[in-house]
N, C-alpha and C positions, 0 to 999 in steps of 0.2 A: 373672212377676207376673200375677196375674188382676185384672180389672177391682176388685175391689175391695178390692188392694193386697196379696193373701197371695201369699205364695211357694210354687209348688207343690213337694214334696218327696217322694222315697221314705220308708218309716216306718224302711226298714233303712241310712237313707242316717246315717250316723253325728252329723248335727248337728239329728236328729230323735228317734232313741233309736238305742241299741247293741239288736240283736237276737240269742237262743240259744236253744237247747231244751234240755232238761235231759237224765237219762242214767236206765235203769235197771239198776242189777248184777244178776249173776247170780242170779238166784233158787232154782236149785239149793245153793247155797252157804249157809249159815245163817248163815254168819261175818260176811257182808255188811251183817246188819240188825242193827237193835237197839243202836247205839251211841249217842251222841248230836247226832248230824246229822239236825237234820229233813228232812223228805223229804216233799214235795207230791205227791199223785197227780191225777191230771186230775178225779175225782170230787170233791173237796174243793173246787174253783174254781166255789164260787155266789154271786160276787157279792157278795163280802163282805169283808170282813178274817182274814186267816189268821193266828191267835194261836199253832195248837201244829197238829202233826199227827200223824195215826195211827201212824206209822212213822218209825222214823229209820235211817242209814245209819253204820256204824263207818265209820274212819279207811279201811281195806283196802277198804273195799266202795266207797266214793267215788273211792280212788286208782285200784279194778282197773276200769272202766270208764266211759262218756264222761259220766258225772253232772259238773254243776259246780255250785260254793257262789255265789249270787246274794245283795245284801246286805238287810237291811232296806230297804225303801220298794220295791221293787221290783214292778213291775205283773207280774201273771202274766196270759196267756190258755192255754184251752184250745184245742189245733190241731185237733184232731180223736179221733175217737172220740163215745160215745154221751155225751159230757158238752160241755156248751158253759158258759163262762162266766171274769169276770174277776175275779182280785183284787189284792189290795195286800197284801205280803210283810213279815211286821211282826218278823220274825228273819232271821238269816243260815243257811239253808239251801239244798236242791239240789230239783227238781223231774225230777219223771219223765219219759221221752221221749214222750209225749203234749202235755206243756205246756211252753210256752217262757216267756219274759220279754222286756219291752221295758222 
């Protein structure tokens, strides 16, 4: 506890938020995109509310590599690269390995 009563905590420490980063499939593969699975890329996180995004991910493309489906409400940051910034996840989709979720 600190002087003025808060508990210090990791942010990954699980009764503070669960932490992941999203996956991107194959991009040689065309079969990958274009299904109905939104799909966040680190460019899209300004700070805003994410309603739809550019791209989506088929069934096969989410299964064949490390993307995972995050639910609504879900905070995104971006980790790194030339894009900085946070949003709130306002569907259930997958975000790309540049941005995680807490």
């Amino acid at each position: 506890m600190t002087k003025s009563g808060w508990k210090r905590a990791r942010l990954g420490d699980e009764s503070i938020a669960l932490t992941a980063s999203g996956g991107t499939p194959d991009r040689s593969n065309p079969e990958n995109f274009g299904g109905g699975i939104p799909w966040v890329k680190s460019g899209e996180l300004d700070d805003n509310l994410i309603l739809t995004t550019a791209e989506t991910l088929t069934r096969s493309g989410l299964a064949g590599s490390s993307a995972k489906v995050f639910p609504p409400g879900t905070l995104l940051l971006a980790m790194y690269g030339a894009y900085s910034g946070a949003c709130e996840y306002r569907f259930r989709g997958d975000v790309n390995r540049d941005s995680g979720r807490m």
